[in-house]
Backbone as JSON Lines, residues from 0, in Angstrom:
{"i":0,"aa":"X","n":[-38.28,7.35,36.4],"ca":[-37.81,6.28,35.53],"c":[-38.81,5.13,35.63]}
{"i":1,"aa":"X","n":[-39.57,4.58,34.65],"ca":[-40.49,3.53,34.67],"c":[-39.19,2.07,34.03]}
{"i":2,"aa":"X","n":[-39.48,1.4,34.97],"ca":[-39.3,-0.06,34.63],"c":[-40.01,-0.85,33.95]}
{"i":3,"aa":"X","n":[-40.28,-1.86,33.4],"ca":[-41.13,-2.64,33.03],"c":[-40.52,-4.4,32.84]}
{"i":4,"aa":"X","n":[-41.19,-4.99,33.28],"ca":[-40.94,-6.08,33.74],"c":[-41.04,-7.24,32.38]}
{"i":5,"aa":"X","n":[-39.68,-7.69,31.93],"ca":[-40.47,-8.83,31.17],"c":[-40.24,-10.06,30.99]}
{"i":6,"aa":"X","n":[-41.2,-10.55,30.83],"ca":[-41.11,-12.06,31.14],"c":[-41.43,-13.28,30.0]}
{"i":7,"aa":"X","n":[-41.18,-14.25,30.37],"ca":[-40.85,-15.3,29.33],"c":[-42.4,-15.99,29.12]}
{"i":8,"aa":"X","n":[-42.93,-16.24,27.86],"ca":[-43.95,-16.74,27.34],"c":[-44.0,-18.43,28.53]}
{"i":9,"aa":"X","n":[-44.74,-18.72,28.56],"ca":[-44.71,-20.25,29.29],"c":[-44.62,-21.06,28.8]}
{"i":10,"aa":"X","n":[-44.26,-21.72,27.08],"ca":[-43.62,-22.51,26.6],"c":[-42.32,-22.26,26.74]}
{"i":11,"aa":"X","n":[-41.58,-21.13,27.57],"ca":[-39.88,-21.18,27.24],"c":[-39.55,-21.41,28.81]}
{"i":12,"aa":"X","n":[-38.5,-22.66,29.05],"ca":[-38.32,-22.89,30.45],"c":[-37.4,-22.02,31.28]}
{"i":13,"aa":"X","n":[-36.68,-21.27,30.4],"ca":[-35.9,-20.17,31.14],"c":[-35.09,-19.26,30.21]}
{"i":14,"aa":"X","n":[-34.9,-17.72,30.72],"ca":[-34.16,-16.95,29.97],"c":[-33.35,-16.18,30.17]}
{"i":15,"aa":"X","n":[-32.19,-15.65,29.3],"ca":[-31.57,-15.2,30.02],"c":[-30.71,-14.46,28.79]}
{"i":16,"aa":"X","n":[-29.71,-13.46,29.34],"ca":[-29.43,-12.26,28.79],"c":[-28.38,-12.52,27.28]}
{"i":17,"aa":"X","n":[-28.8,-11.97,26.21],"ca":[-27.19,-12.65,25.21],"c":[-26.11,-11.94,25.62]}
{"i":18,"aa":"X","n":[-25.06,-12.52,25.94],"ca":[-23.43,-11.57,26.31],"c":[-22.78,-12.44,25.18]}
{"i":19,"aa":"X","n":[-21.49,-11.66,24.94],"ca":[-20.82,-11.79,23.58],"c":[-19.94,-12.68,23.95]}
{"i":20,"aa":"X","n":[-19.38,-14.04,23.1],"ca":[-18.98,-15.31,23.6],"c":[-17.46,-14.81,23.43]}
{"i":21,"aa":"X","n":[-16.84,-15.29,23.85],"ca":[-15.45,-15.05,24.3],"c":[-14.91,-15.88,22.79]}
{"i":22,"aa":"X","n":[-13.43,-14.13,22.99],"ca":[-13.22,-14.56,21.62],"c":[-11.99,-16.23,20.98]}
{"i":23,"aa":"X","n":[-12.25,-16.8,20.41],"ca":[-11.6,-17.67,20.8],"c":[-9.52,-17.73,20.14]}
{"i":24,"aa":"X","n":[-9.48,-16.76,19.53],"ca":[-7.76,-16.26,19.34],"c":[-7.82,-15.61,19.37]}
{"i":25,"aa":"X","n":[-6.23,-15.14,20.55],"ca":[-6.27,-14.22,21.2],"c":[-7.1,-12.61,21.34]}
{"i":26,"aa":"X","n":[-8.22,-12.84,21.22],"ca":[-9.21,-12.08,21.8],"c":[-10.01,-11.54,20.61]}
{"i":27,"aa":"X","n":[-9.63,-11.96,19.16],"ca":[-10.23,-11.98,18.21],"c":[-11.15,-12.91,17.62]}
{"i":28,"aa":"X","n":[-12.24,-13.11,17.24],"ca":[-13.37,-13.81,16.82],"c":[-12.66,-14.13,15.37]}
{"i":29,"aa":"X","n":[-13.06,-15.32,14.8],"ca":[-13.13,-16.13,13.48],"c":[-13.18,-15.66,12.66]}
{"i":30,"aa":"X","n":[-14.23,-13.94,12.79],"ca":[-14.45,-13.39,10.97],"c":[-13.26,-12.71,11.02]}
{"i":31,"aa":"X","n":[-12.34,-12.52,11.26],"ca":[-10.41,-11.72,11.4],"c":[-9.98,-13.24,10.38]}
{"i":32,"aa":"X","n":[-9.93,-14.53,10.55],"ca":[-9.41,-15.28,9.94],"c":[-8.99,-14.94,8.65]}
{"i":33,"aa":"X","n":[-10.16,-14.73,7.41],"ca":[-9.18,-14.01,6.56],"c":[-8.19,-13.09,6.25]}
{"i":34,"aa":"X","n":[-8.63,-12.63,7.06],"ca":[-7.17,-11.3,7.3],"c":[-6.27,-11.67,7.42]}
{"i":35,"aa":"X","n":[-6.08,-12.72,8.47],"ca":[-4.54,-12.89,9.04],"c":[-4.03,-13.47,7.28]}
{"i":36,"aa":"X","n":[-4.59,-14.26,6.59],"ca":[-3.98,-14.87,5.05],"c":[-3.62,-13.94,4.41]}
{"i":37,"aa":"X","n":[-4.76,-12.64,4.55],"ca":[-4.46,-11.53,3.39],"c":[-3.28,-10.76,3.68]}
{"i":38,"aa":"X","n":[-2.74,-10.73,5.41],"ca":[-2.38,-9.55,5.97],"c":[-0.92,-10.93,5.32]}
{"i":39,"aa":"X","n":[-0.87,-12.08,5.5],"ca":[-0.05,-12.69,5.13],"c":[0.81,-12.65,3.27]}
{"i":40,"aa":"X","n":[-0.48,-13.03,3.06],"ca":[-0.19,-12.53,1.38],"c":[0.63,-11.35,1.05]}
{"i":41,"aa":"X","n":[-0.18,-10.35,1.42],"ca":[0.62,-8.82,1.26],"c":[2.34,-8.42,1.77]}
{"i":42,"aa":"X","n":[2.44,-9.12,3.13],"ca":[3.7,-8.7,3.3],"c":[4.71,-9.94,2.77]}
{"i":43,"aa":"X","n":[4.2,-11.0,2.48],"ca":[5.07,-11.64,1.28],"c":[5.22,-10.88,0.18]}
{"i":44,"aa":"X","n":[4.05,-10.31,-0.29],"ca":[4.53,-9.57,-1.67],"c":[5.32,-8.36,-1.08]}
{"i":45,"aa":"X","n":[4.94,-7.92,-0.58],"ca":[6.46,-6.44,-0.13],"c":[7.21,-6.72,-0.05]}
{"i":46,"aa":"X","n":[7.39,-8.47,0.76],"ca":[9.12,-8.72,0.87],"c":[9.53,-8.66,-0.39]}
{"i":47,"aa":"X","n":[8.56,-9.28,-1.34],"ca":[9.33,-10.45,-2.24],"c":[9.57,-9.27,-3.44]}
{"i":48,"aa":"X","n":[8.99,-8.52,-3.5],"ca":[9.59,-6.91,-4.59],"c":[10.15,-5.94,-3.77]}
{"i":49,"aa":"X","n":[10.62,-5.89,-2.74],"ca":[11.29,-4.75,-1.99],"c":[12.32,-4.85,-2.62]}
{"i":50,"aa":"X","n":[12.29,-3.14,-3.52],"ca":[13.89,-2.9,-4.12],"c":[13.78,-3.03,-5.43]}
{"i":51,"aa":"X","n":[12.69,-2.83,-5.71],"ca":[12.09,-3.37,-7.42],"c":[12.25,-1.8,-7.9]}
{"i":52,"aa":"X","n":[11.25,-0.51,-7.45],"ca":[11.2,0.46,-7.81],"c":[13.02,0.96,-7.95]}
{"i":53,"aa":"X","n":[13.46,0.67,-6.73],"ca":[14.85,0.85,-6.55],"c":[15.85,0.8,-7.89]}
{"i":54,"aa":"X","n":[16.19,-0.67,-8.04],"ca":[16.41,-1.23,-9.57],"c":[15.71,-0.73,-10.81]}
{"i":55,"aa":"X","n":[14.39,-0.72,-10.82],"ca":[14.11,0.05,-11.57],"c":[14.62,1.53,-12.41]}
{"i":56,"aa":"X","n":[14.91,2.75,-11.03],"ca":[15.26,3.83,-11.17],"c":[16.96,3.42,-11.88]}
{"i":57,"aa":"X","n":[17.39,2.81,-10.58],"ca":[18.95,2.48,-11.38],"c":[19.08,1.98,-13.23]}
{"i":58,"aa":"X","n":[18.05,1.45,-13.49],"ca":[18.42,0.91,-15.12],"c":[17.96,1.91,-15.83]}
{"i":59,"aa":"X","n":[16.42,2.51,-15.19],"ca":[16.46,3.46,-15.94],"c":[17.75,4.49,-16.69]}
{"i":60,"aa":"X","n":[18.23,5.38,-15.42],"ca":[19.49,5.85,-15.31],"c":[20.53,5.67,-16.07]}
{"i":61,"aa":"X","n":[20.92,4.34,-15.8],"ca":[21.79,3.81,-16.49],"c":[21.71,3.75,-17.8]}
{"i":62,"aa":"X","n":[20.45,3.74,-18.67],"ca":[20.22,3.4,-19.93],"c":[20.13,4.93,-21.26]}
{"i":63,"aa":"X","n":[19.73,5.63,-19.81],"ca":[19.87,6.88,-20.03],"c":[21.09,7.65,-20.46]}
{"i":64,"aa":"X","n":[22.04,7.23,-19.46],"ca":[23.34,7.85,-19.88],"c":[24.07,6.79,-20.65]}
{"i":65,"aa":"X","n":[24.28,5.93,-20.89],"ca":[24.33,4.96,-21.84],"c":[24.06,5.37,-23.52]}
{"i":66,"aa":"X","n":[22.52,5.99,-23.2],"ca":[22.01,6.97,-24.77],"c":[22.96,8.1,-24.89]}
{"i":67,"aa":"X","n":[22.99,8.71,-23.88],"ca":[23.76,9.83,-24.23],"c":[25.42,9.69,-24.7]}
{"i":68,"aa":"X","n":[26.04,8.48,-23.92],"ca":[27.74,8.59,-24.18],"c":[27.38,7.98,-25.84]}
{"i":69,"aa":"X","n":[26.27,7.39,-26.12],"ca":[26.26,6.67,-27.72],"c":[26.13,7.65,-28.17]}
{"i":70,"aa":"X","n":[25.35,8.82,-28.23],"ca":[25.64,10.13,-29.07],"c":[26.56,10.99,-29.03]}
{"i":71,"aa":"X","n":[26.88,10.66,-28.22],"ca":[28.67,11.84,-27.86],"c":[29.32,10.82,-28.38]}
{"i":72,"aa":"X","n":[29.72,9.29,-28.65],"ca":[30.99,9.0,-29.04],"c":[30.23,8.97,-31.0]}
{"i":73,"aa":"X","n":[29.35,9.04,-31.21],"ca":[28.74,8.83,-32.33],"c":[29.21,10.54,-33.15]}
{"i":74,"aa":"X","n":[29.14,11.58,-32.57],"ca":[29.44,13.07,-32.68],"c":[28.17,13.41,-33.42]}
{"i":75,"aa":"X","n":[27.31,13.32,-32.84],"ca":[25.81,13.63,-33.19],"c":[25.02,14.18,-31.86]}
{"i":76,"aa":"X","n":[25.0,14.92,-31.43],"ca":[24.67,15.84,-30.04],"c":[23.1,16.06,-30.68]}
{"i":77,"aa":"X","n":[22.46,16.34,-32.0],"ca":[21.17,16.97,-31.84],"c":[20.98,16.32,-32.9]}
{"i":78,"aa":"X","n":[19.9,15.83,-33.39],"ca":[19.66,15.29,-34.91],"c":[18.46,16.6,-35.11]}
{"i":79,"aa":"X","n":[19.17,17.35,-36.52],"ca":[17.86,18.36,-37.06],"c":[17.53,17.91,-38.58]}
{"i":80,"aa":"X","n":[16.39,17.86,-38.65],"ca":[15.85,17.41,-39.65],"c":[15.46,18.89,-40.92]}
{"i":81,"aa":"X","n":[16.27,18.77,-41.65],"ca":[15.38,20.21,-42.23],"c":[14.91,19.62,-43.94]}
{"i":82,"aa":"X","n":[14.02,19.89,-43.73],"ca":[12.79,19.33,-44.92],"c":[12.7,20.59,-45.88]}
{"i":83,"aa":"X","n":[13.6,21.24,-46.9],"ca":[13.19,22.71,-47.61],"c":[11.77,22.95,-48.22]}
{"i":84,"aa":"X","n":[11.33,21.75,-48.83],"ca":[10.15,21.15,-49.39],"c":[8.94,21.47,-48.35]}
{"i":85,"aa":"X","n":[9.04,21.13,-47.19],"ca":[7.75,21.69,-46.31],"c":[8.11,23.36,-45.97]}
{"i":86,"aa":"X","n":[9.59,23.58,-45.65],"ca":[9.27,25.01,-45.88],"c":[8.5,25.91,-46.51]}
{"i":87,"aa":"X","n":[9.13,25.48,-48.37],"ca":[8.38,26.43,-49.44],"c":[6.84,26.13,-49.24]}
{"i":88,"aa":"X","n":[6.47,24.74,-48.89],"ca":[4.61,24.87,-48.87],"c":[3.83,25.58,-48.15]}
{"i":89,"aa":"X","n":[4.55,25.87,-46.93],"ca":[4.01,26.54,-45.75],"c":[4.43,27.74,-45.81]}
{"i":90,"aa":"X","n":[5.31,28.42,-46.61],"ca":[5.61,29.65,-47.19],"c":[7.14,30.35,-46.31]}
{"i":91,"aa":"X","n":[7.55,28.91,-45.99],"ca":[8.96,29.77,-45.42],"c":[8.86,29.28,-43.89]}
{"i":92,"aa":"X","n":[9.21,30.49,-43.23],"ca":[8.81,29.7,-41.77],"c":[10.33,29.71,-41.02]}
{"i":93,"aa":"X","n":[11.11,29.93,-41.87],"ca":[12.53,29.34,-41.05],"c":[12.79,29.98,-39.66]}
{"i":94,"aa":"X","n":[12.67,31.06,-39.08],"ca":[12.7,32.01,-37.97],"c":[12.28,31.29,-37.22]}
{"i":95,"aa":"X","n":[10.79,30.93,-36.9],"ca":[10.14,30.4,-36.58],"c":[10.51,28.95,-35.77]}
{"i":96,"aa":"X","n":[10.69,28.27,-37.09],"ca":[11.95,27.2,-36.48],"c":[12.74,26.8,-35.49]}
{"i":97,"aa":"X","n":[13.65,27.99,-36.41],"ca":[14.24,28.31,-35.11],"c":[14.84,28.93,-33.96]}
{"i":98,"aa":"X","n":[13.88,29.27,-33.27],"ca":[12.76,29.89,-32.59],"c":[12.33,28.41,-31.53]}
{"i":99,"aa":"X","n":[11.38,27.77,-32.17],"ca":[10.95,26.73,-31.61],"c":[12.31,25.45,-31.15]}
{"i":100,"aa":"X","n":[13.28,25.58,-32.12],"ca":[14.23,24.59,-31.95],"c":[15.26,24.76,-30.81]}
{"i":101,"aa":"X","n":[15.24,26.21,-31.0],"ca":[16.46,26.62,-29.56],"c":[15.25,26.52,-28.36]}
{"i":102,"aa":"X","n":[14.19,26.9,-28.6],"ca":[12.75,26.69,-26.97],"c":[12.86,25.01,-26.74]}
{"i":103,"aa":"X","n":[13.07,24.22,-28.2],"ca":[13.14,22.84,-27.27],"c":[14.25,22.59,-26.95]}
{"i":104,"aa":"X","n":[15.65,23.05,-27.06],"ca":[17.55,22.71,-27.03],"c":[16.98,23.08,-25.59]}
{"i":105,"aa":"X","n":[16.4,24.56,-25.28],"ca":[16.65,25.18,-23.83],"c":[15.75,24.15,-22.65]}
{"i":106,"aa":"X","n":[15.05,23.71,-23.17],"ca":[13.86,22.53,-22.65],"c":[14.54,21.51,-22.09]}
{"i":107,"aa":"X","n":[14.9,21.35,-23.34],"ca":[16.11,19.78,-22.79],"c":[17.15,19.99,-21.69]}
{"i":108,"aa":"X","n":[17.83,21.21,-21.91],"ca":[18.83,21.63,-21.22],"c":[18.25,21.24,-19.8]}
{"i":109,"aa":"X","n":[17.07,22.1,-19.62],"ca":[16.46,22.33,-18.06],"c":[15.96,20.95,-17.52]}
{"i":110,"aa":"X","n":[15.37,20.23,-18.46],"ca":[14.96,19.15,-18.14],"c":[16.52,18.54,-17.5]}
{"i":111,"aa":"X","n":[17.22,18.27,-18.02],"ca":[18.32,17.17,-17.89],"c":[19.21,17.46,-16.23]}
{"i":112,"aa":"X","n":[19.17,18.92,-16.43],"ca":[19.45,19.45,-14.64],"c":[18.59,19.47,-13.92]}
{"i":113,"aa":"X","n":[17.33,19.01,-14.46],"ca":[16.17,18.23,-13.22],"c":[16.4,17.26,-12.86]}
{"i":114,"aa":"X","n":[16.7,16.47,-13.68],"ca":[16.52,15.39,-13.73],"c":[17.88,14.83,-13.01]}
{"i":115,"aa":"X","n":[19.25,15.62,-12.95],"ca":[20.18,15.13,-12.03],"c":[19.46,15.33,-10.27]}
{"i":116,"aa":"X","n":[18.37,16.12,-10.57],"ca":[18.41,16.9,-8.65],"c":[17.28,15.91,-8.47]}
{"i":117,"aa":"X","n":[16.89,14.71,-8.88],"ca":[15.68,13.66,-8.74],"c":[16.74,12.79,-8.12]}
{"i":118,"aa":"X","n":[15.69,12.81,-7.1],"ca":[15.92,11.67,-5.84],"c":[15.99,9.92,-6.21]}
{"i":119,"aa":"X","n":[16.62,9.42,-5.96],"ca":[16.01,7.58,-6.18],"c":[15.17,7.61,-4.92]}
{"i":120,"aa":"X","n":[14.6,6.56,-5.39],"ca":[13.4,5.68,-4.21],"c":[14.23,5.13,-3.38]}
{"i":121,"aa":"X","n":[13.43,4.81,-2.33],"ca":[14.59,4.41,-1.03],"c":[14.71,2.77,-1.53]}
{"i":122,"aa":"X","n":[16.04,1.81,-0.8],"ca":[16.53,1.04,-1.66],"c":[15.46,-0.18,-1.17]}
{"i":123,"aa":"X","n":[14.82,0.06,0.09],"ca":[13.93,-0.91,0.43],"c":[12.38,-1.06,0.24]}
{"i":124,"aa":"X","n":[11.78,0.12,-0.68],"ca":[10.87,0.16,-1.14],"c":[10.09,-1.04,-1.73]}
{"i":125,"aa":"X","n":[8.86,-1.06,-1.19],"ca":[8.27,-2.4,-2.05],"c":[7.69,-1.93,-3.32]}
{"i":126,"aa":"X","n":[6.91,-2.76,-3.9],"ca":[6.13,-2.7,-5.18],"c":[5.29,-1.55,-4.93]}
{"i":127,"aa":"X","n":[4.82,-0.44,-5.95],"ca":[3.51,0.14,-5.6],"c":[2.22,-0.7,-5.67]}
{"i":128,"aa":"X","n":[1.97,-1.42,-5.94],"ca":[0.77,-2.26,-6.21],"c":[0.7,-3.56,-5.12]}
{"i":129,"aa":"X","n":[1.94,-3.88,-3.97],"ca":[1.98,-4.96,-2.75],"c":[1.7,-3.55,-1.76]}
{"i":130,"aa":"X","n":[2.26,-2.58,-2.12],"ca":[2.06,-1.62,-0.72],"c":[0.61,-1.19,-0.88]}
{"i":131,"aa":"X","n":[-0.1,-1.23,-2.21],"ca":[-1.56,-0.44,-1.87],"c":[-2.36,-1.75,-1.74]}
{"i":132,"aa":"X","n":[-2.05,-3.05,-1.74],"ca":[-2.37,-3.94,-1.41],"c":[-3.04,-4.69,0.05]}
{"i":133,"aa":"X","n":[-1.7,-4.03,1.04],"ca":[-1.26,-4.22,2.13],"c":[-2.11,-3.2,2.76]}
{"i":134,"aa":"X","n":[-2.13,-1.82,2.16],"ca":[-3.25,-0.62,2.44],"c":[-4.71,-1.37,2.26]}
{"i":135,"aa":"X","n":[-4.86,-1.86,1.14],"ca":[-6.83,-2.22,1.43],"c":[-6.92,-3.11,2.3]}
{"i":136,"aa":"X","n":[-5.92,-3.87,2.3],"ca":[-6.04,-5.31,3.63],"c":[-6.44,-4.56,5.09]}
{"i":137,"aa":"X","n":[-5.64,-3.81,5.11],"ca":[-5.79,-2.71,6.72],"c":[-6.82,-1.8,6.84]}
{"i":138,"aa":"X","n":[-7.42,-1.36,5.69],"ca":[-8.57,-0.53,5.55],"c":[-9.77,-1.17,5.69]}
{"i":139,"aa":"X","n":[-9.48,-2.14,4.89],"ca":[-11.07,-4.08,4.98],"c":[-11.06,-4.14,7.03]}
{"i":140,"aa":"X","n":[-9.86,-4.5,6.95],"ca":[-9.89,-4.99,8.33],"c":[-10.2,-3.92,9.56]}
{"i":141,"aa":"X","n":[-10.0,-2.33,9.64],"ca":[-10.04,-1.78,10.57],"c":[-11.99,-1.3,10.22]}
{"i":142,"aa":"X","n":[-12.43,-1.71,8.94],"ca":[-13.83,-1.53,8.32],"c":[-14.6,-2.12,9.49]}
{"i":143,"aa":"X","n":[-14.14,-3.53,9.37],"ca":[-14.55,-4.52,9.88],"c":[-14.49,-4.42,11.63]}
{"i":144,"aa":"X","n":[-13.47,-4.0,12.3],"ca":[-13.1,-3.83,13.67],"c":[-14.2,-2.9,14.04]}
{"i":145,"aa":"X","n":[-14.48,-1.65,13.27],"ca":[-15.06,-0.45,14.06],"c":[-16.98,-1.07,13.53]}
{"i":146,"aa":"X","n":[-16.97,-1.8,12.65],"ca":[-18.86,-2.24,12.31],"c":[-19.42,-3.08,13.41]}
{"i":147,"aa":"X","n":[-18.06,-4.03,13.75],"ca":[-18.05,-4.88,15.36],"c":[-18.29,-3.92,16.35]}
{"i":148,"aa":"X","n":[-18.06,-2.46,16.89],"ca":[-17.83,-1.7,17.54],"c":[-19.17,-1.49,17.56]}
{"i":149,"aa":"X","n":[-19.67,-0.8,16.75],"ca":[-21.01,-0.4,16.19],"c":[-22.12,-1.03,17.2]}
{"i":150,"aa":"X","n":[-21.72,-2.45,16.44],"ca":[-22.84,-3.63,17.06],"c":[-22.67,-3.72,18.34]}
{"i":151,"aa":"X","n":[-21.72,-3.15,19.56],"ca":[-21.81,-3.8,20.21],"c":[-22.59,-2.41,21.3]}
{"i":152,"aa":"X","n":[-22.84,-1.52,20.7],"ca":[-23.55,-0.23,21.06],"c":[-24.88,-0.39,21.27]}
């Protein structure tokens, strides 16, 4: 193993090693400062829409079956439109029809017993857009933790 000795030019009166200055909150350095605002910002916004998606799903729902009791007390279950006039141009076609009309009745059908077995969002859910918020804040900041890491290699 060779050593090598080194020493200070003779205009410099003394030297000595850089060590990393102590951090001055709680053990974090100054460039974290923005964070703590952002990390602040973000979980204000989660509080402040937690339960939004929630409500959401509920009105949806609600507006939904709302449409439907208006067509059941209305006695109109399907509106079919039959146009004889585009029939004869297109040369008939009626089979066809329906054909396609009972594939969309059976569509709907399946859809609508999906759509009972759909979950709501949990009731404390925040915003999607405060939670992916709150995600880049933590992604910036752990960026930032491990480039410090880096440097100190």
């Amino acid at each position: 193993v060779h050593s090598m000795a080194v020493t200070a030019p003779d205009c410099v009166k003394s030297v000595s090693p850089l060590r990393r200055r102590p951090a001055p909150l709680f053990g974090f350095g100054l460039e974290y400062s923005p964070f703590i605002i952002l990390y602040a910002i973000a979980l204000e916004w989660c509080f402040r829409t937690s339960g939004q998606p929630f409500a959401a799903a509920i009105a949806h729902e609600a507006a939904k079956n709302a449409l439907q009791a208006k067509l059941k007390s209305s006695g109109f279950a399907e509106v079919v439109i039959d146009d004889e006039e585009e029939e004869e141009e297109h040369g008939g076609g009626g089979a066809a029809e329906g054909m396609l009309t009972e594939a969309v009745n059976s569509t709907a059908i399946a859809e609508s017993m999906h759509a009972q077995d759909r979950k709501l969002p949990n009731p404390l859910l925040p915003d999607f857009w405060a939670v992916l918020f709150l995600a880049v804040v933590f992604i910036f900041n752990a960026l930032v933790w491990f480039v410090q890491r880096i440097e100190d290699e």
